[in-house]
C-alpha positions as CSV (number, residue, x, y, z in Angstrom):
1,X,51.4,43.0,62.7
2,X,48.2,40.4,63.4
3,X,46.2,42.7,61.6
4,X,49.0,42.1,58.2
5,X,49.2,38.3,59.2
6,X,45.7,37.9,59.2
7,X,45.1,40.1,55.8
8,X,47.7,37.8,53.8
9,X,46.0,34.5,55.3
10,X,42.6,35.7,54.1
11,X,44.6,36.8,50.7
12,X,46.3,33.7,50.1
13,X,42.9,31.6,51.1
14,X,41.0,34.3,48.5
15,X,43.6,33.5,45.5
16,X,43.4,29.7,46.1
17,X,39.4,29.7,46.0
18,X,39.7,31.8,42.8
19,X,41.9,29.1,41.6
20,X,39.6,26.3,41.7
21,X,36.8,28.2,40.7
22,X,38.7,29.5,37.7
23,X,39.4,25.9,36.1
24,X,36.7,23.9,38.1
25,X,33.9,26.2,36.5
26,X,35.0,25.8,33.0
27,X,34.9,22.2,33.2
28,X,31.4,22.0,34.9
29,X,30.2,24.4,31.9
30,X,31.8,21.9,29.8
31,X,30.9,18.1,31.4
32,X,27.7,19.9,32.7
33,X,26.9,20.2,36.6
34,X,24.0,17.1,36.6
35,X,26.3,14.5,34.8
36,X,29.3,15.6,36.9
37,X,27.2,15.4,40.4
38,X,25.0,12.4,39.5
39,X,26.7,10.7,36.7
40,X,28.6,7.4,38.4
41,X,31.5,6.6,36.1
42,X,34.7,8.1,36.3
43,X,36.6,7.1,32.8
44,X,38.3,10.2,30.9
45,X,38.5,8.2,27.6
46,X,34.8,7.8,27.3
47,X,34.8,11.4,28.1
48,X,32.3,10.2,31.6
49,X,33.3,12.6,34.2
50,X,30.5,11.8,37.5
51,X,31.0,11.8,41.3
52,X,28.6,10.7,42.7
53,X,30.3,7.6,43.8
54,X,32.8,9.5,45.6
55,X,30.2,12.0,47.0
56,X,28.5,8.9,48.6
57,X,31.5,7.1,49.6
58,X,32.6,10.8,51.2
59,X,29.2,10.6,53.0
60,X,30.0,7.2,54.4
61,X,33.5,7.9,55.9
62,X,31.8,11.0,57.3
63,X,28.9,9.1,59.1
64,X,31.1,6.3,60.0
65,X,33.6,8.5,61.9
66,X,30.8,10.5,63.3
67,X,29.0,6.8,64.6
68,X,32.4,6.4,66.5
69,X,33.8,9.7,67.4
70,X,30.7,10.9,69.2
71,X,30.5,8.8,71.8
72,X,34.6,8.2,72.2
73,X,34.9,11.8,72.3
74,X,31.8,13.4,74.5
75,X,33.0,10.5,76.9
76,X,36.6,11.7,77.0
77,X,35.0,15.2,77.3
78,X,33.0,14.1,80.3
79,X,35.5,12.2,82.0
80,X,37.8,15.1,82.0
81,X,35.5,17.8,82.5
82,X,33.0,16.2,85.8
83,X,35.2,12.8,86.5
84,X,39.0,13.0,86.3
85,X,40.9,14.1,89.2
86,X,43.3,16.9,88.7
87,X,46.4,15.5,88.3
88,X,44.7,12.9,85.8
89,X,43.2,15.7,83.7
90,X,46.8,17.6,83.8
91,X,48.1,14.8,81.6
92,X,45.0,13.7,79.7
93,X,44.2,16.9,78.1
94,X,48.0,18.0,76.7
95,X,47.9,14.2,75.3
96,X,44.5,14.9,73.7
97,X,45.8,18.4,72.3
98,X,49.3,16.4,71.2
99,X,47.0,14.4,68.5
100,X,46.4,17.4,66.8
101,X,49.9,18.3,66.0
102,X,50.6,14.7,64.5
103,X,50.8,14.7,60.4
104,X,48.3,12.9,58.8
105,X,50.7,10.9,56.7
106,X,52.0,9.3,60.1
107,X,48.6,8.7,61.0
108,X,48.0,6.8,57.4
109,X,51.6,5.0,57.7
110,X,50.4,3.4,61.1
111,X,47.3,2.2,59.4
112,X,48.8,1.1,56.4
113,X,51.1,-1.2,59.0
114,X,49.2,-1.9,61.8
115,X,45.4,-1.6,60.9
116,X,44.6,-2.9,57.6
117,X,46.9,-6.0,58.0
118,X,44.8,-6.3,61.5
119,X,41.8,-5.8,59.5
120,X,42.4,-8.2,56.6
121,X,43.2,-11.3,59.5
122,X,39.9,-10.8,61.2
123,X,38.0,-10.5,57.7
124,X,39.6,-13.9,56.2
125,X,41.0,-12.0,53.3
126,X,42.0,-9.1,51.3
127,X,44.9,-6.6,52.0
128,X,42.8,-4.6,55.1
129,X,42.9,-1.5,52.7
130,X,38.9,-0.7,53.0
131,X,36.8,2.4,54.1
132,X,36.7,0.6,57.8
133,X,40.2,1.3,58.3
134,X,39.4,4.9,56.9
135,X,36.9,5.4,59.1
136,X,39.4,4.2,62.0
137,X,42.1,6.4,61.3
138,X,40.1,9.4,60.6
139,X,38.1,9.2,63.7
140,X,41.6,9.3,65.5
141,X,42.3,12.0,63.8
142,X,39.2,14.3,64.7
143,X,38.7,13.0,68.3
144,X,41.3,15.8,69.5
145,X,38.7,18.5,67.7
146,X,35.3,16.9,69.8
147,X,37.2,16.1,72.8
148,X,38.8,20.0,73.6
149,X,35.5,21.8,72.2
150,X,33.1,19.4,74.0
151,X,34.9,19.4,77.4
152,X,35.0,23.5,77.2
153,X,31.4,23.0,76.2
154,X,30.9,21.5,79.6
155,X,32.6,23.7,81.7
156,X,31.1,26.7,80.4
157,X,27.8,25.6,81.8
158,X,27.2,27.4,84.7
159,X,27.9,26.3,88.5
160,X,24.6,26.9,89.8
161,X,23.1,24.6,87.4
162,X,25.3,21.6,89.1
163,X,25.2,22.8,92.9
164,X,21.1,23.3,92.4
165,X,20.4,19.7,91.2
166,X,22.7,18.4,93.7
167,X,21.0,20.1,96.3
168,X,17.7,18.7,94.8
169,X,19.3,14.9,95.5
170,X,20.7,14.0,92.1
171,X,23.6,12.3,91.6
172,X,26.2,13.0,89.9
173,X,25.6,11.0,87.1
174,X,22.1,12.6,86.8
175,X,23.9,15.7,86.8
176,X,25.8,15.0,84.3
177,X,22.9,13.0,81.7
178,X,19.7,15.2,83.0
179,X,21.8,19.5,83.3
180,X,25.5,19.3,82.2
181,X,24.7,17.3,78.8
182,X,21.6,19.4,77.5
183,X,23.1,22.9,78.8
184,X,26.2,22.3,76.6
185,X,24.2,20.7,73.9
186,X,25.0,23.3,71.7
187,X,28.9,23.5,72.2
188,X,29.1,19.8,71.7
189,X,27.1,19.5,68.9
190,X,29.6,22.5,66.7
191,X,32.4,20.1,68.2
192,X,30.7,17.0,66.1
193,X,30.0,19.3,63.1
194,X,33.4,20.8,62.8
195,X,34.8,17.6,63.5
196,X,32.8,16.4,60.3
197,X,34.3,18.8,58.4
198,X,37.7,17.6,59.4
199,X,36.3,14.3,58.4
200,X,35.3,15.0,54.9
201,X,38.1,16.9,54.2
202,X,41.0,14.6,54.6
203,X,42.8,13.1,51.9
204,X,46.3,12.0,52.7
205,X,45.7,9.4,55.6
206,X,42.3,8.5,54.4
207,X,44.2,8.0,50.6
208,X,46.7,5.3,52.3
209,X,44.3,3.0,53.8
210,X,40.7,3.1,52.0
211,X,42.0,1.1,49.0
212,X,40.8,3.4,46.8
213,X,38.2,1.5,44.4
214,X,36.2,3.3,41.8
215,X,33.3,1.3,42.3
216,X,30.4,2.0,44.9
217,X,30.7,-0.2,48.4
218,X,28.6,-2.9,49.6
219,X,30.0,-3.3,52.6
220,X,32.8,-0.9,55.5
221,X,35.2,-3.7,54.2
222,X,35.1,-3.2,50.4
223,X,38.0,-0.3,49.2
224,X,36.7,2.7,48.4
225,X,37.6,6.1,47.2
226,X,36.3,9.3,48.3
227,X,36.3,13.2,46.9
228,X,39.9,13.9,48.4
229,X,41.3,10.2,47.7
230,X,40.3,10.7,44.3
231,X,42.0,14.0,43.6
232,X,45.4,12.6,45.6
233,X,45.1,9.7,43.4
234,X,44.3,10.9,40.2
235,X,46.5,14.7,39.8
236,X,49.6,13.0,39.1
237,X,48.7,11.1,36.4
238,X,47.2,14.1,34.1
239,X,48.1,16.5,31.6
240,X,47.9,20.2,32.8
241,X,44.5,21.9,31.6
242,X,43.6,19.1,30.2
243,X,39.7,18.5,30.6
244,X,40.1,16.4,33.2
245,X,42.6,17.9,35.3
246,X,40.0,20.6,35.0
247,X,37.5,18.2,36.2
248,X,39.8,17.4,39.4
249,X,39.5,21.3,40.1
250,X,35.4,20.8,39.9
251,X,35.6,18.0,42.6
252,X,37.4,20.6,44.8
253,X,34.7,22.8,44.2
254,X,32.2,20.3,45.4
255,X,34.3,19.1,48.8
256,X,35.0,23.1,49.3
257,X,31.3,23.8,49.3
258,X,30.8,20.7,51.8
259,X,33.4,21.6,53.7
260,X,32.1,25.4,54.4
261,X,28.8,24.2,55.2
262,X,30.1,22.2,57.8
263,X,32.5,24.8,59.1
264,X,29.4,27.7,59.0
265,X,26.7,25.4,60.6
266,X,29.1,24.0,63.5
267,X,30.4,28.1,64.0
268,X,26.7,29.3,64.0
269,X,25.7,26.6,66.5
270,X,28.7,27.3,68.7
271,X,28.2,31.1,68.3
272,X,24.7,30.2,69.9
273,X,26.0,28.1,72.6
């Protein structure tokens, strides 16, 4: 029975790459892959299909969310792993796991209410809807990913490493930064790469707060619109096979390919852990 489940999950995964690449390909031949990956303006009427705005913007929300969840969720990792007493880690780490089972559109609904109104009274202006708030919301989002890889990270390293450096006269904290932190280097660093991937890949929440602006961003308060916003936000406004519903497909290409790279570099490190 696993072995049908896990057949038809690999079929159905097989059918929907074939998919994209079916009408992505034809429009890439058509539009051409340099002026679709470098070209900058998006306008189907002048027949100007380019992403690269969207690649970059993609690349932002990726780095910002990495800048925060890193440190938020080795922390967490740490405290529960070398600091939190039992009883405190019983009801941290279910909490943690919780997050994951949240849908994303309840994460974007809470930042479309709470965050970018916050966001637009501290900045003096605007609605709040900006890649800042994007970069907010996804970071919650992924911190459940770093947090339960990274803390398994750390207590796979093995005792002896611990009881030896404590013996030596290092406290714990030295422990921790100087034999916990580089022996689980590896584990951690797949948890920040698949974590990434979780990043670059989400459309719905990011979609309701990033304001979803063609034009390339000066600033983490200007709106933006990344690969997955711009395929939520532009597929129900096109004609079927159209050119650029076509296009649309050919963006998916692009975010799958980023997206598998992340997933194969964070599985290799962790398979080397």
């Amino acid at each position: 029975m696993v072995l049908v489940c896990a057949a038809l999950a690999f079929l159905v995964l097989l059918l929907i790459t074939i998919l994209i690449f079916r009408d992505g390909f034809s429009a890439l031949l058509e539009i051409g892959l340099g002026n679709f990956l470098f070209g900058t303006e998006w306008i189907p009427s002048a027949g100007k299909y380019g992403i690269s705005t969207f690649i970059l913007n993609s690349v932002f929300l990726t780095l910002g969310t990495l800048a925060l969840a890193a440190p938020l969720g080795v922390g967490c990792a740490i405290f529960l792993a070398e600091v939190a007493p039992y009883r405190v880690r019983q009801a941290v780490r279910p909490a943690t796991d919780l997050l994951v089972g949240i849908p994303s559109v309840v994460y974007g609904l809470v930042g479309m209410t709470l965050l970018c109104p916050l966001i637009a009274d501290l900045s003096g202006g605007g609605s709040g809807h900006c890649l800042l708030a994007a970069i907010i919301v996804v970071t919650i989002m992924v911190l459940p990913t770093v947090v339960s890889i990274s803390e398994d990270s750390l207590r796979a390293v093995p005792r002896e490493y611990k009881e030896g450096a404590l013996a030596l006269g290092a406290t714990h904290w030295q422990v921790i930064r100087k034999v916990m932190l580089p022996a689980a280097r590896p584990g951690i660093v797949s948890a920040l790469i698949l974590g990434m991937g979780r990043a670059i890949g989400e459309a719905l929440a990011a979609y309701m707060v990033i304001g979803n602006a063609f034009a390339m961003i000066h600033s983490p308060l200007d709106p933006a619109r990344t690969l997955t916003s711009h395929i939520v936000g532009e597929i129900p406004e096109i004609a079927v096979g159209s050119l650029q519903f076509r296009a649309l497909f050919a963006t998916g290409i692009v975010l799958l390919v980023i997206i598998l790279a992340f997933n194969s570099i964070g599985f290799i490190t962790r398979r080397r852990s």
